[in-house]
C-alpha positions in Angstrom: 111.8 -0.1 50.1 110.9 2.8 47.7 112.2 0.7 44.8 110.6 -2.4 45.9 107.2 -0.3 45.8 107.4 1.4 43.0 108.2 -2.3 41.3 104.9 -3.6 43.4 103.0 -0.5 41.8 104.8 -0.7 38.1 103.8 -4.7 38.2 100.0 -4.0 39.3 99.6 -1.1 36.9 100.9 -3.3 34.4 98.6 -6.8 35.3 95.3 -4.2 35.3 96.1 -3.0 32.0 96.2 -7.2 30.6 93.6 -8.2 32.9 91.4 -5.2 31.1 92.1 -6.1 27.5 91.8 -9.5 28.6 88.4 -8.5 30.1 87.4 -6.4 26.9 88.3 -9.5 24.7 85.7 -11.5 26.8 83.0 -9.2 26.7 83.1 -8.9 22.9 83.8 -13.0 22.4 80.5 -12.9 25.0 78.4 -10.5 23.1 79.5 -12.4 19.7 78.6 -15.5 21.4 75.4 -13.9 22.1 74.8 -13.0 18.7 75.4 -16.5 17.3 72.6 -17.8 19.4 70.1 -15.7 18.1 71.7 -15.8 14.6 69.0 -14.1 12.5 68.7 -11.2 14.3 72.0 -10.8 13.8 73.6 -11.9 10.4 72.6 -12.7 7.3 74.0 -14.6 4.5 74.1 -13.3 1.1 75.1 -15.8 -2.0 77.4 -13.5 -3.9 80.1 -15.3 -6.0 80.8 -17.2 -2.9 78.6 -17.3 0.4 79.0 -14.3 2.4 78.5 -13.8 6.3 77.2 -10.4 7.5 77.1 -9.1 10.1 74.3 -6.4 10.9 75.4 -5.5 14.3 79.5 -6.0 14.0 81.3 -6.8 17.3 84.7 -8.6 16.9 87.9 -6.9 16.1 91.0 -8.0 14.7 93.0 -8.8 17.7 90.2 -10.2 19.0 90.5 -13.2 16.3 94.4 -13.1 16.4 94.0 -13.8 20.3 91.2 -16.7 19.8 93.3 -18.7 17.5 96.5 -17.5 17.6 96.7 -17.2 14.2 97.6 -13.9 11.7 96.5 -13.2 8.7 98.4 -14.6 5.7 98.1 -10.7 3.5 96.1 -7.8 5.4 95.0 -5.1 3.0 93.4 -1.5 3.5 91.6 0.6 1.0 89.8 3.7 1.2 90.2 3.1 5.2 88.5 -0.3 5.7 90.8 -3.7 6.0 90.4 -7.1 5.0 92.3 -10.0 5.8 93.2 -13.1 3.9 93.9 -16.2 5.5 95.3 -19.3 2.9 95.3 -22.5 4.2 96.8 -25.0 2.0 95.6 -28.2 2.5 98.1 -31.4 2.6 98.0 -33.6 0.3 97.7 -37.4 0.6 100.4 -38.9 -1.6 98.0 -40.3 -4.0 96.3 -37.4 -4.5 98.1 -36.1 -7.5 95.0 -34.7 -9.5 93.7 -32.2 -7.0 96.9 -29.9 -5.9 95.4 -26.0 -4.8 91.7 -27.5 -5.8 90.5 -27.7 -2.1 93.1 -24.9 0.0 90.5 -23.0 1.4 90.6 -19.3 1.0 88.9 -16.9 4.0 88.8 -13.1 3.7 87.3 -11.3 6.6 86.4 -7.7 6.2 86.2 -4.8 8.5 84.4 -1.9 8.5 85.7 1.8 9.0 85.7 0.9 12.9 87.6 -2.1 12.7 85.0 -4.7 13.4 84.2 -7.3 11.7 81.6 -7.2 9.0 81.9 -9.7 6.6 83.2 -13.4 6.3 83.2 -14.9 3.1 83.8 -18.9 2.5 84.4 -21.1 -0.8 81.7 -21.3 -3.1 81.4 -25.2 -2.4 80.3 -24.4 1.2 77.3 -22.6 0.2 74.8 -25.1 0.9 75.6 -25.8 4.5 75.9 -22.2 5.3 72.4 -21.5 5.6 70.8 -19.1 8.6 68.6 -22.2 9.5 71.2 -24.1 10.2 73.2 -21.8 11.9 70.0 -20.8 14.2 69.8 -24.7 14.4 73.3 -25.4 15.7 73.8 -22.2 17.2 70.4 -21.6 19.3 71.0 -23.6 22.0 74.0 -22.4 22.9 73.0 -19.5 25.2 71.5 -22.5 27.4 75.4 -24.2 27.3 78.3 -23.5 29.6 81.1 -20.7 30.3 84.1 -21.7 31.7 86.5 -18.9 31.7 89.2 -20.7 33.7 89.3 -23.4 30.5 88.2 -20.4 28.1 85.6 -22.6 26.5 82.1 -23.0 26.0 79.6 -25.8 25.5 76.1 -27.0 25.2 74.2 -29.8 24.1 72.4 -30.6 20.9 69.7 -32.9 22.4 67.4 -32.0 18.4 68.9 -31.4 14.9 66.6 -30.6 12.0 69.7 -30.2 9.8 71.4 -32.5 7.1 74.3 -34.4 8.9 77.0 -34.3 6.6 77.6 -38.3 4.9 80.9 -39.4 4.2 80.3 -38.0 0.6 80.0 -34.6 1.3 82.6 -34.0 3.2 84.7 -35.6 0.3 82.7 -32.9 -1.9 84.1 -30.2 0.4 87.6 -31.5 1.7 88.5 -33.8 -1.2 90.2 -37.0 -0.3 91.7 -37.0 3.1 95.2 -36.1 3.9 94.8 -39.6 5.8 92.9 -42.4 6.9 93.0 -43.9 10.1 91.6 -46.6 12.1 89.4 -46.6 15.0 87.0 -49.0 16.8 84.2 -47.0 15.4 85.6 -47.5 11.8 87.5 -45.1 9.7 88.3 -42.1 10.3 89.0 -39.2 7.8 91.5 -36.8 8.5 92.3 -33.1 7.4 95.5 -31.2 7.4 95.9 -27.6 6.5 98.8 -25.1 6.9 98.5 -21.4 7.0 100.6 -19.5 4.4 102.4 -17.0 6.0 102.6 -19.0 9.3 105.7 -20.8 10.8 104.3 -21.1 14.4 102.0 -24.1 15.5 99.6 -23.8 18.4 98.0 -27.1 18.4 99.1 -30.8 19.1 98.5 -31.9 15.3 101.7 -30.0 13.4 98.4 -28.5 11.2 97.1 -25.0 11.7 93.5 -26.0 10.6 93.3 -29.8 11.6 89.9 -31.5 11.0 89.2 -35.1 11.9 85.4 -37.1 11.3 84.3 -40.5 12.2 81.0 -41.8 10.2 78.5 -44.3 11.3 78.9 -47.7 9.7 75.3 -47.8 8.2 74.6 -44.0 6.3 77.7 -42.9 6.8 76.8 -40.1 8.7 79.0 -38.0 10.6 78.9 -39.1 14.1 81.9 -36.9 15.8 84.1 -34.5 14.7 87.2 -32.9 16.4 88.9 -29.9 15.0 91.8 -27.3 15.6 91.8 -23.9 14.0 95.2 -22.5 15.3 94.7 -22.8 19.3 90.9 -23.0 18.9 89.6 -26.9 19.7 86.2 -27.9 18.3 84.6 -31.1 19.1 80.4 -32.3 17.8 79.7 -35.3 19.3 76.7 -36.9 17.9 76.5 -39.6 19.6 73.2 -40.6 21.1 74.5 -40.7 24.5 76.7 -37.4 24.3 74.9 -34.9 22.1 77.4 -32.4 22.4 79.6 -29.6 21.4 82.2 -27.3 22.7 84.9 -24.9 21.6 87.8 -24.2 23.9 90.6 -22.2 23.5 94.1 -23.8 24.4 
């Protein structure tokens, strides 16, 4: 009897103490989740040699990315007691793509300040002109209106007005390069991204990619009409669809 309490006692210590990280992870995904939705108030974006992301009242720390996605860093460096992390992906290659091997891998360094949140997120220099604070405020605003569903552990809101440039078929050539594949859908085409994480041998998504990215245009502009992507265990889906108007992020 002792032994069986002391096992009941050892087992609910133990659940409180993952239930409470658990819970702390929340809070800050929460407050972060917060923050995008007022983004100006919150970051700014400086144009450096490539864009930069900062944040002005830093809430997310490391584990807290490493549990979102599932995904570690590919180097992690520390210097004069601030880290950043570098995560590679190299991007798959269609077999006819012979003239642009390393030219679109995408490169993402996070930094941390000296209390291990993060301060800074910097993208490749092609990106620039979609990472704008207007249309991060425009994407981003209406999220604090959306959904929480902790049992799923995902969020979602509509996007009933965009003011912003919907990416054409063309651009996202001009930031992806030609697609690892094309496939075909009753829609029409549909372009699809695969990426690998250097350093990473473990997959936590159904596509065998650890950044996965698929878009479907509409026939007439070419405009992006729906996208579904996978950053490690993180699933993002736009739909821009007239009837739909929607986007959520879940984690897996």
């Amino acid at each position: 009897m002792k032994r069986f309490l002391r096992t009941a006692i050892f087992c609910t210590s133990l659940s409180a103490v993952v239930l409470l990280n658990t819970g702390c992870v929340f809070w800050r995904l929460n407050q972060f989740r917060s923050q995008l939705s007022t983004f100006s108030e919150n970051f700014r974006i400086e144009d450096r040699d490539v864009p930069t992301i900062v944040a002005l009242n830093p809430m997310l720390k490391p584990d807290d990315l490493g549990w979102l996605s599932g995904l570690a860093a590919s180097e992690t460096k520390k210097q004069e007691g601030r880290t950043t992390e570098y995560y590679r992906y190299i991007k798959t290659l269609h077999p006819e793509d012979v003239a642009e091997p390393g030219e679109y891998d995408l490169l993402i360094p996070l930094h941390f300040n000296a209390d291990d949140r993060l301060i800074e997120i910097q993208a490749p220099a092609r990106f620039g002109i979609i990472l704008t604070e207007q249309n991060f405020n425009e994407v981003f605003g209406p999220m604090m209106d959306g959904t929480v569903e902790r049992a799923r552990q995902s969020t979602g809101w509509f996007w009933e007005q965009h003011r912003v440039n919907i990416p054409t078929r063309t651009d996202i050539e001009y930031f992806f390069g030609h697609p690892t594949r094309i496939e075909e859908s009753e829609a029409g085409p549909k372009y699809v991204y695969g990426y690998l994480l250097e350093g990473n041998d473990e997959r936590w998504n159904p596509t065998g990619f650890d950044v996965y990215a698929e878009f479907l245009f509409e026939p007439e502009e070419e405009r992006v009409i729906y996208s579904e992507s996978y950053k490690g265990r993180l699933n993002i889906t736009v739909d821009l669809r007239e009837e739909t108007k929607r986007v959520e992020i879940r984690r897996l």
